[in-house]
OpenMM code with the backbone's topology and positions (N, CA, C; nanometers):
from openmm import Vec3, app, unit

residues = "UNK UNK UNK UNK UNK UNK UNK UNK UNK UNK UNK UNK UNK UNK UNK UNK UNK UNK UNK UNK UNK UNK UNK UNK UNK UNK UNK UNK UNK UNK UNK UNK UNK UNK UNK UNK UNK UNK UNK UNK UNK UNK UNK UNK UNK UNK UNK UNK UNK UNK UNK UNK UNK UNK UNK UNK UNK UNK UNK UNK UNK UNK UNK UNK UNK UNK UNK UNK UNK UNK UNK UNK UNK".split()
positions = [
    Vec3(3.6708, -0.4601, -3.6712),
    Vec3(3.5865, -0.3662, -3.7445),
    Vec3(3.6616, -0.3144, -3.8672),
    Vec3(3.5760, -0.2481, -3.9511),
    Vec3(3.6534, -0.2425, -4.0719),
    Vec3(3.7722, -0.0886, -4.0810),
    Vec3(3.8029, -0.0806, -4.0892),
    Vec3(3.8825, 0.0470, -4.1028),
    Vec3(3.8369, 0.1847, -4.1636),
    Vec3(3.7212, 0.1967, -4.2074),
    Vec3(3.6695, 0.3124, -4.2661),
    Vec3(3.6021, 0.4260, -4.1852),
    Vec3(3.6323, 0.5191, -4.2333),
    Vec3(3.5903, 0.6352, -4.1323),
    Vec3(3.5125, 0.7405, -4.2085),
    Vec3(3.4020, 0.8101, -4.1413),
    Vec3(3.2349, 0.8655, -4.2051),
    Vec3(3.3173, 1.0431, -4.1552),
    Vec3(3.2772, 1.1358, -4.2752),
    Vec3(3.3075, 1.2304, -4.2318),
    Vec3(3.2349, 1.3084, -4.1212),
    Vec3(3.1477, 1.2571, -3.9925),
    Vec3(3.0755, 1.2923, -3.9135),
    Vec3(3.1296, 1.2159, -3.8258),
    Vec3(3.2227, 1.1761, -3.8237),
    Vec3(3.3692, 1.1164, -3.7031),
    Vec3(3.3239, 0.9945, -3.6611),
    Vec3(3.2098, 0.8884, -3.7710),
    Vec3(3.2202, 0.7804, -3.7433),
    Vec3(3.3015, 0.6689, -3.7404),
    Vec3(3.2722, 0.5629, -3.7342),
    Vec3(3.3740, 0.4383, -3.8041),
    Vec3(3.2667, 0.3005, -3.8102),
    Vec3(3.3282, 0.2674, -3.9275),
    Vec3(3.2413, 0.1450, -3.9880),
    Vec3(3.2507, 0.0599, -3.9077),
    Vec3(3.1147, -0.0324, -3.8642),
    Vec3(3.0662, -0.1624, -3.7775),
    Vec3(3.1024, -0.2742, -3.8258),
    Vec3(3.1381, -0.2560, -3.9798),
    Vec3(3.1130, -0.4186, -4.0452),
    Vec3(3.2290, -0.4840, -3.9885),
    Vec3(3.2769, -0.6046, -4.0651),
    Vec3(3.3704, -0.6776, -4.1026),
    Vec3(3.4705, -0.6609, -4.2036),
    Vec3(3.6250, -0.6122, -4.2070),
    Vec3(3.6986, -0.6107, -4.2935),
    Vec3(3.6638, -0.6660, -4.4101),
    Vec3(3.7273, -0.5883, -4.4592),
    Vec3(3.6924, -0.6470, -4.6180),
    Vec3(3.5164, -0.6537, -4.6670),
    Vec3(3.4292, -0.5894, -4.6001),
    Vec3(3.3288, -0.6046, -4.6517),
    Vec3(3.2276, -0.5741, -4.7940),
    Vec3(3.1471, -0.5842, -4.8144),
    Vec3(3.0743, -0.5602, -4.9576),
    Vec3(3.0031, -0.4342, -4.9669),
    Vec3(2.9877, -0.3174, -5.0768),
    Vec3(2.9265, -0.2498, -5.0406),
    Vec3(2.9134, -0.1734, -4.9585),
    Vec3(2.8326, -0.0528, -4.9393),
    Vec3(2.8709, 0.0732, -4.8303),
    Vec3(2.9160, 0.0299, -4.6643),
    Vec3(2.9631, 0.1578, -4.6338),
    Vec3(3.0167, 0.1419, -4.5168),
    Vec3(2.9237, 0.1931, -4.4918),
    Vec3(2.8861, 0.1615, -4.3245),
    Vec3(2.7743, 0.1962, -4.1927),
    Vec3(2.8503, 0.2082, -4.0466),
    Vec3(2.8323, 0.3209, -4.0131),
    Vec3(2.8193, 0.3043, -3.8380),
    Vec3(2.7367, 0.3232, -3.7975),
    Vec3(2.6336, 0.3105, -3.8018),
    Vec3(2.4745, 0.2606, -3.7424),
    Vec3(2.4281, 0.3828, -3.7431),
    Vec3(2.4257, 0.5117, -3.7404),
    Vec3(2.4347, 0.6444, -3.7778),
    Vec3(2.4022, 0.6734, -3.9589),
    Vec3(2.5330, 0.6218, -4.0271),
    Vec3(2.4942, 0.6765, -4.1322),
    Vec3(2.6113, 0.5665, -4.2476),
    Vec3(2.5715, 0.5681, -4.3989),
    Vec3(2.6465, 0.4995, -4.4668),
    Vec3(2.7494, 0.6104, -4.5807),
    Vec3(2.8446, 0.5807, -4.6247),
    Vec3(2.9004, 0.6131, -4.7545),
    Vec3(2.9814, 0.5095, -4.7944),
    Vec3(3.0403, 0.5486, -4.9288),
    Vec3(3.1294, 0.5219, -5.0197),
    Vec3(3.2935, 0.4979, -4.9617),
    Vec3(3.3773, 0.4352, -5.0381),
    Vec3(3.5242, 0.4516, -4.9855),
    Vec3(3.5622, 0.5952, -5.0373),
    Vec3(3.4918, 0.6345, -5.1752),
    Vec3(3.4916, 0.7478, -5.2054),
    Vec3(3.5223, 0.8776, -5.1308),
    Vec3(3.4350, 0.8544, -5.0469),
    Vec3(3.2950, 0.9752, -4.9515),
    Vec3(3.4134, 0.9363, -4.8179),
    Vec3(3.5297, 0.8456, -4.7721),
    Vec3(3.5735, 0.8164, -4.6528),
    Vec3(3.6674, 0.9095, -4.6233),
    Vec3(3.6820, 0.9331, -4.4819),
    Vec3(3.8043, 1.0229, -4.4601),
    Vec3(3.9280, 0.9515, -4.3335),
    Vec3(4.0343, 1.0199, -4.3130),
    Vec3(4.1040, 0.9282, -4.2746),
    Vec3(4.0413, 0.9507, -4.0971),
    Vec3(4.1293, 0.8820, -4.0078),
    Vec3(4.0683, 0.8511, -3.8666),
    Vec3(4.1485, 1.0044, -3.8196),
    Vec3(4.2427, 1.0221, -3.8584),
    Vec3(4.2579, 1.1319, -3.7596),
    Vec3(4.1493, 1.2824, -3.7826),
    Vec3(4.1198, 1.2744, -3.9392),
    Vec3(4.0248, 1.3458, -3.9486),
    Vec3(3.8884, 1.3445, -3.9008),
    Vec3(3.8373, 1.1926, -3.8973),
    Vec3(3.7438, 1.1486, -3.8038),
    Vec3(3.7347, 1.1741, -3.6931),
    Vec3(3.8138, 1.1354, -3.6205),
    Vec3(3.8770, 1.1797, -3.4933),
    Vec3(3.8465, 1.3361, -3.4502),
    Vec3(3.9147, 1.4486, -3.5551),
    Vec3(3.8883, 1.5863, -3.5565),
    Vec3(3.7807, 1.6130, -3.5350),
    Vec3(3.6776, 1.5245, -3.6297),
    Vec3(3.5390, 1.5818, -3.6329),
    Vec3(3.4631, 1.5440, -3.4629),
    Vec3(3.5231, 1.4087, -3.4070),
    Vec3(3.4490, 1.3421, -3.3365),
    Vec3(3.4498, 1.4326, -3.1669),
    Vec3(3.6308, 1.5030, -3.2098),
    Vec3(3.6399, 1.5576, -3.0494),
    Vec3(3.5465, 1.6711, -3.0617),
    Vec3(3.4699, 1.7428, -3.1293),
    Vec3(3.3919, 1.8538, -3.1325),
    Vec3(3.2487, 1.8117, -3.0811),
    Vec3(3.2286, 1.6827, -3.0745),
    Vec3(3.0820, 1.6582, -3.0101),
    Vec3(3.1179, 1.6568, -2.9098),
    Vec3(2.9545, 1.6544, -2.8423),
    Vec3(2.9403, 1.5871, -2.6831),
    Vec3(3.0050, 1.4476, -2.6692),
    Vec3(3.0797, 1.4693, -2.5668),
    Vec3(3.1478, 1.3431, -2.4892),
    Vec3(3.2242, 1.2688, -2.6236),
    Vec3(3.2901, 1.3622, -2.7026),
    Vec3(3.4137, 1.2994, -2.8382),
    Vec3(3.5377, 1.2997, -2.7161),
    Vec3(3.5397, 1.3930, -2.6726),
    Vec3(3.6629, 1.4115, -2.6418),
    Vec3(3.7146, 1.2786, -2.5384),
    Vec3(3.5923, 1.2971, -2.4419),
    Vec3(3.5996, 1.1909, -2.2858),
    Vec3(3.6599, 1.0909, -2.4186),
    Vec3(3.5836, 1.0164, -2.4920),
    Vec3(3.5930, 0.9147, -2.6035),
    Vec3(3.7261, 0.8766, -2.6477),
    Vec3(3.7576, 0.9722, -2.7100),
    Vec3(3.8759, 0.9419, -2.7802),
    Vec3(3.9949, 0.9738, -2.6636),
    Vec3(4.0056, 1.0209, -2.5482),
    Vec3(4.1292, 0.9886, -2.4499),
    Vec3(4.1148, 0.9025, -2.3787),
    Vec3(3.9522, 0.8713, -2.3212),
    Vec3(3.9689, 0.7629, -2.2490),
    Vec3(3.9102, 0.5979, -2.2903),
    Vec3(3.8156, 0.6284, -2.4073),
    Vec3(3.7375, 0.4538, -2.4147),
    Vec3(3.8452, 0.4244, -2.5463),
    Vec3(3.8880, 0.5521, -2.6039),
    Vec3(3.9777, 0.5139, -2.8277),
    Vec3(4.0679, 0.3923, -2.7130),
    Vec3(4.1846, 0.4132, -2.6502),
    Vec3(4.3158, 0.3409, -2.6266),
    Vec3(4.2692, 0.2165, -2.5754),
    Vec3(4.1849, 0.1775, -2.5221),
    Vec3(4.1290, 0.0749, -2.4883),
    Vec3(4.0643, 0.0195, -2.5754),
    Vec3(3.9338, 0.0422, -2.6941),
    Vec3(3.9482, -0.0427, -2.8153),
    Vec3(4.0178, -0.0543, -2.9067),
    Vec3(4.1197, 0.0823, -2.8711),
    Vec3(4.2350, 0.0135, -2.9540),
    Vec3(4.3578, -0.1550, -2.9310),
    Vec3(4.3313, -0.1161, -2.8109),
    Vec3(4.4172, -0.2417, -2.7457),
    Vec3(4.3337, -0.3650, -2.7708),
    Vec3(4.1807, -0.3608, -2.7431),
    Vec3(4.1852, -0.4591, -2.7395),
    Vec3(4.1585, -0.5316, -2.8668),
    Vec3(4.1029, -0.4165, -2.9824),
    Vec3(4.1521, -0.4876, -3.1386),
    Vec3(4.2496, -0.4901, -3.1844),
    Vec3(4.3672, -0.4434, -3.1112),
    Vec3(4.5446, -0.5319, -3.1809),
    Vec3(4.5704, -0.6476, -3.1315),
    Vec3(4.4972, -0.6886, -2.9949),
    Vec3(4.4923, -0.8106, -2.9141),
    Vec3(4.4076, -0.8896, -2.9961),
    Vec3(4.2755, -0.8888, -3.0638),
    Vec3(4.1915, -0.9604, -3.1287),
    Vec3(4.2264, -0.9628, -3.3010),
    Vec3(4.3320, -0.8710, -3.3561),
    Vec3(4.3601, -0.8932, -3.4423),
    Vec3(4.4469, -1.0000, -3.4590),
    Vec3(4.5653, -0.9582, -3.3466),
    Vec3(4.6862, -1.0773, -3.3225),
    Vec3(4.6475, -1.2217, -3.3497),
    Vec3(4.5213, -1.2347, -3.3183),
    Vec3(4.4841, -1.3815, -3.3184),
    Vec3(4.4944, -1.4472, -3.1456),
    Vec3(4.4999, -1.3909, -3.0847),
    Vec3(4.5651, -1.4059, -2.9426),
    Vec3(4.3943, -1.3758, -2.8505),
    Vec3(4.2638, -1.4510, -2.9080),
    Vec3(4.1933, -1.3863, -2.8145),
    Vec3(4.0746, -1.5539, -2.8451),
] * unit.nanometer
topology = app.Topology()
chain = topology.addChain("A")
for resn in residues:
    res = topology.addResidue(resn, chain)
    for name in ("N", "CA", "C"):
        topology.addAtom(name, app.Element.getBySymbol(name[0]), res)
């Protein structure tokens, strides 16, 4: 997924390197308009079920996109 992060604690669906706005199926902006993940993150633990999210499902897609980045999948 692409690395961009929505100031409403999303993160972009596309494909690296993609064309044109970023989307997480929610909502689009600019690289402009992007903020970084830990700020994302900030915004995201303040919703319902951010928090469960980011301690228990974040480390697990994190793993398994350094595993699928590696080339190893």
């Amino acid at each position: 997924m692409c690395d961009s992060y929505c100031s409403h604690g999303g993160r972009c669906t596309k494909d690296p390197g993609h064309e044109g706005k970023h989307d997480s199926d929610y909502c689009t902006w600019t690289d402009a308009e992007a903020v970084t993940r830990e700020q994302a993150d900030e915004v995201l633990s303040t919703k319902a079920g951010g928090r469960d999210y980011l301690e228990t499902l974040q480390p697990i897609a994190d793993m398994i996109e350094s595993v699928w980045d590696d080339g190893d999948h």
